[in-house]
C-alpha positions in Angstrom: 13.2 4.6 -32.0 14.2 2.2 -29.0 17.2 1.5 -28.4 17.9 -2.5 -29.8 20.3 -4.7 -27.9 21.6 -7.7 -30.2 19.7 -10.7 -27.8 23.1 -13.1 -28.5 24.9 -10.0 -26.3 22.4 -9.9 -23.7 22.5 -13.6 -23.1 25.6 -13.3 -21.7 23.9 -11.0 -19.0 20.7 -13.8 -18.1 18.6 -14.9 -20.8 16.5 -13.2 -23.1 15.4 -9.2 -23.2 11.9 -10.6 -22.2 13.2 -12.3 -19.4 15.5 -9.4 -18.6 12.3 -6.9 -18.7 9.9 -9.8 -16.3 12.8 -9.8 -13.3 13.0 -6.1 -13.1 9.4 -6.2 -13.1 9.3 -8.8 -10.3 12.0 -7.0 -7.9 10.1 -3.8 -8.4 7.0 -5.4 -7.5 8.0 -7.2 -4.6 10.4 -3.8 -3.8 6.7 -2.2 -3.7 5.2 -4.9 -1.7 7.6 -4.5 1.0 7.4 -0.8 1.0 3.5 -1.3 1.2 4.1 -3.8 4.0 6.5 -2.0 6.1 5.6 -0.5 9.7 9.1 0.4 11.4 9.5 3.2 13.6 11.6 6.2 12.2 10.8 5.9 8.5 11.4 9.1 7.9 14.6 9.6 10.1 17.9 11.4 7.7 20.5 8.9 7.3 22.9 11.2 5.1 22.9 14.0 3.2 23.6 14.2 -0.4 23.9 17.7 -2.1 20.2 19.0 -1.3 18.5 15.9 -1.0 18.4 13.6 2.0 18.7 9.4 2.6 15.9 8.5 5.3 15.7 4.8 6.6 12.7 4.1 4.2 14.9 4.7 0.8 17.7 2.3 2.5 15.1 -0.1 3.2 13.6 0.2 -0.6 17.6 0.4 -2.2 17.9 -2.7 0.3 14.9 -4.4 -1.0 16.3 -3.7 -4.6 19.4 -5.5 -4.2 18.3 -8.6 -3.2 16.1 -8.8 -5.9 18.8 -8.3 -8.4 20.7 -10.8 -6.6 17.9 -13.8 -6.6 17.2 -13.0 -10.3 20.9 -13.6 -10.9 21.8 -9.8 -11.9 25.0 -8.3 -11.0 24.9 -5.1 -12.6 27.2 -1.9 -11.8 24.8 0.3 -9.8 23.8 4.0 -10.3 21.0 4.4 -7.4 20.2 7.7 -5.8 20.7 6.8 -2.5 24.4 5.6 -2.6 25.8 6.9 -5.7 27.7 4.7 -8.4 28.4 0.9 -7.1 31.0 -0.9 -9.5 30.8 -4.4 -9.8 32.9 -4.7 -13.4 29.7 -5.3 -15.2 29.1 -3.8 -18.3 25.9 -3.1 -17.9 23.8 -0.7 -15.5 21.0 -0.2 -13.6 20.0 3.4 -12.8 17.8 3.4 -10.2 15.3 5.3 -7.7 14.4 2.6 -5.2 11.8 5.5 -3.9 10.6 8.0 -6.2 8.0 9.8 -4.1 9.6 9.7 -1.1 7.8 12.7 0.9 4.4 11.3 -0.9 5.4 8.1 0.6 6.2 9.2 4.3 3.1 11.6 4.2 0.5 8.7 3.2 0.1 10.1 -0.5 -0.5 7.2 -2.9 1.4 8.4 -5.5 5.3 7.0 -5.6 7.2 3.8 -7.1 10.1 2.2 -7.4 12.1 2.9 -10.8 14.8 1.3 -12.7 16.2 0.8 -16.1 19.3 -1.6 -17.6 21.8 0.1 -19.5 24.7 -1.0 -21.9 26.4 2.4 -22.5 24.7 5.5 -24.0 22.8 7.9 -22.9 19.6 8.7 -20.6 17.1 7.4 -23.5 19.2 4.5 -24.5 18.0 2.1 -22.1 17.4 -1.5 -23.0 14.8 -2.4 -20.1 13.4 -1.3 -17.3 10.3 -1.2 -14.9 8.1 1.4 -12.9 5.9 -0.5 -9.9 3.2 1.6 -7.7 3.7 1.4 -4.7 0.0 1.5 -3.7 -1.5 -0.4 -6.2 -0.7 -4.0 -7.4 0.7 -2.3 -10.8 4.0 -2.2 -13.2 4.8 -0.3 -16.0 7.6 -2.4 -18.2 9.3 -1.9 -21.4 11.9 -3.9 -23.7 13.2 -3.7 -26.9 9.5 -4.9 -28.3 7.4 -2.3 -26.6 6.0 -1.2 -23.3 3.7 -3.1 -21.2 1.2 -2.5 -18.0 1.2 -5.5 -16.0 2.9 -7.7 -18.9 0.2 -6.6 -21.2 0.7 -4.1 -24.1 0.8 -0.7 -23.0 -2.2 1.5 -24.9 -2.7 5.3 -25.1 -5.7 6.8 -24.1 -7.8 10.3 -25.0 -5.7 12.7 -22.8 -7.5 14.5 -19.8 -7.6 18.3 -19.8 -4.8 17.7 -17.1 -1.1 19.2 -17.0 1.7 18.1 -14.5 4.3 20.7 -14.3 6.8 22.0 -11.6 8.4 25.7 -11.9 10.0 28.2 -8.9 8.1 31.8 -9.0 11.4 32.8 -11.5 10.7 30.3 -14.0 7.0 31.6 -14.5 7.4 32.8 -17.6 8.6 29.8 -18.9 5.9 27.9 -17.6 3.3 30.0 -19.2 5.0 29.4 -22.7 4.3 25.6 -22.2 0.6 25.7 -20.7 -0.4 28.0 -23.5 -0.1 24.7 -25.6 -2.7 23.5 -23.2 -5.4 26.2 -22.7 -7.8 25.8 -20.2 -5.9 22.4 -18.7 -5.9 22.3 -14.9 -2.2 22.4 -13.8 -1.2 19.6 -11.3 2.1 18.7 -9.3 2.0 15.0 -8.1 5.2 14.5 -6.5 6.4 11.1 -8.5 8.1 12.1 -12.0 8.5 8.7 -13.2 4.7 8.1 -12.7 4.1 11.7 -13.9 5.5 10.8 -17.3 4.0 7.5 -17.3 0.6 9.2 -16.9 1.1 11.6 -20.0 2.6 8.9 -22.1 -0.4 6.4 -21.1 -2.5 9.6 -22.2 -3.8 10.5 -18.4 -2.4 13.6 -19.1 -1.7 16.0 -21.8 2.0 16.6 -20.7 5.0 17.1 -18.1 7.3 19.9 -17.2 10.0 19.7 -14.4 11.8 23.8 -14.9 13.4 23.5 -11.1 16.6 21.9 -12.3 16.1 19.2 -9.6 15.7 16.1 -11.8 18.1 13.2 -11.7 18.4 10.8 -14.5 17.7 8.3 -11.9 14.1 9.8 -11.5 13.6 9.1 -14.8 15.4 6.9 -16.4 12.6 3.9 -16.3 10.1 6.5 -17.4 12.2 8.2 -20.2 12.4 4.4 -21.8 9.0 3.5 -21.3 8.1 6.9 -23.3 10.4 6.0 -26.0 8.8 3.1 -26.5 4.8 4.5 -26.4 6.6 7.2 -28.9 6.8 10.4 -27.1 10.3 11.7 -26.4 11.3 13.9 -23.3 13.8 16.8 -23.9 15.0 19.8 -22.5 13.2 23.3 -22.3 14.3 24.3 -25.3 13.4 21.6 -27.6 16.4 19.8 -27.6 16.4 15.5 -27.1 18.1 15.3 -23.7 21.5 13.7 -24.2 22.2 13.0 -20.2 24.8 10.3 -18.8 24.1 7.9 -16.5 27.7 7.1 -15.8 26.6 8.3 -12.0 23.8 10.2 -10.9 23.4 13.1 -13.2 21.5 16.7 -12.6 18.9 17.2 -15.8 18.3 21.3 -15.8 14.7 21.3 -17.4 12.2 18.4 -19.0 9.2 18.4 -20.9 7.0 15.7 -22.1 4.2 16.1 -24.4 1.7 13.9 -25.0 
């Protein structure tokens, strides 16, 4: 079930959760637009390192982009972004974000990557009270509330599912894999290289389901797309079954996922 936020609390934070659910759609979008738009030299150039993954110019320029958004729709959240960690601002609510989810698609010419966040008041990775997904190729946004989940402000519908399965797994982990895609005999096995739209695309039913075995996922990845699932009625978890029950106090390591549609 989603996860309901009392609207007389969430006025204290702007307005109502509809109007909470169209500004992150419009700073995703226009975070999108700008990484559509944007033709400086050394895109790709590291900025930092954090654990395995790197900061290049284009995800401060995205995490930039973000930012200002929040601040001309008049949010001041606390911050958990994948590019610089946990920002405190003594608010009591949080956005968990991936201002570039796709990066290496992104910096390669792959049109296949967004921007990603979700608004949080406490719990856990699937207790999220908003968020938004925007391509960053196409002039589209995937939102959700505490009403449902919506394509372009429109009420998000399933569709027939595609004989298609997007999973991610090291050599090791083969075994594993197999066990999931002999739910799915004969489906063509495809990695895509954006999670958040990944998910989307199973729960939108594009695809028959999502695996990520690598132990590489963030909850930032997919913390937009984990709430826009809830709300379509499919529920990630872990490997074995289990609903994932991940904080996003800061940004948090999730060991497996699977999505089925």
């Amino acid at each position: 079930m989603p996860h309901i936020v009392p609207t007389i609390t969430l006025m204290r934070l702007r307005g109502t959760p509809v109007e909470l659910r169209k500004g992150l759609e419009r700073v995703a979008l226009e975070t999108a637009k700008v990484l559509r738009e944007a033709r400086q030299d050394s895109l790709d150039q590291v900025v930092r390192a954090h654990g395995s993954d790197y900061t290049r110019r284009i995800d401060e320029i995205a995490e930039s982009s973000v930012f200002e958004g929040l601040r001309r729709e008049g949010f001041d959240f606390d911050v958990v972004s994948e590019e610089s960690g946990r920002t405190r601002r003594g608010s009591e609510y949080t956005l968990v974000l991936d201002p570039l989810d796709g990066s290496i698609n992104y910096l390669a010419g792959i049109p296949w990557c967004s921007v990603s966040m979700a608004v949080y008041k406490g719990g856990k990775l699937l207790d999220s009270m908003a968020g938004a997904v925007a391509e960053v190729y196409r002039d589209v946004v995937y939102s959700y509330d505490e009403q449902g989940a919506y394509v372009n402000g429109n009420e998000a519908r399933r569709r027939s599912s595609q004989d298609v399965v997007i999973g991610y797994f090291n050599s090791s982990q083969w075994e594993q894999a197999k066990k999931i895609l002999e739910k799915f005999p004969g489906a063509r096995v495809r990695s895509l290289g954006s999670a958040s739209l990944d998910m989307i695309n199973v729960c939108l039913g594009s695809s028959k389901a999502f695996f990520d075995l690598r132990g590489r996922l963030r909850n930032v990845d997919v913390s937009a797309s984990s709430g826009f699932c809830r709300r379509m009625g499919l529920t990630p978890t872990d490997y074995e079954g289990r609903t994932l029950q991940i904080d996003v106090d800061d940004v948090r390591q999730i060991p497996s996922l699977v999505l089925l549609g």
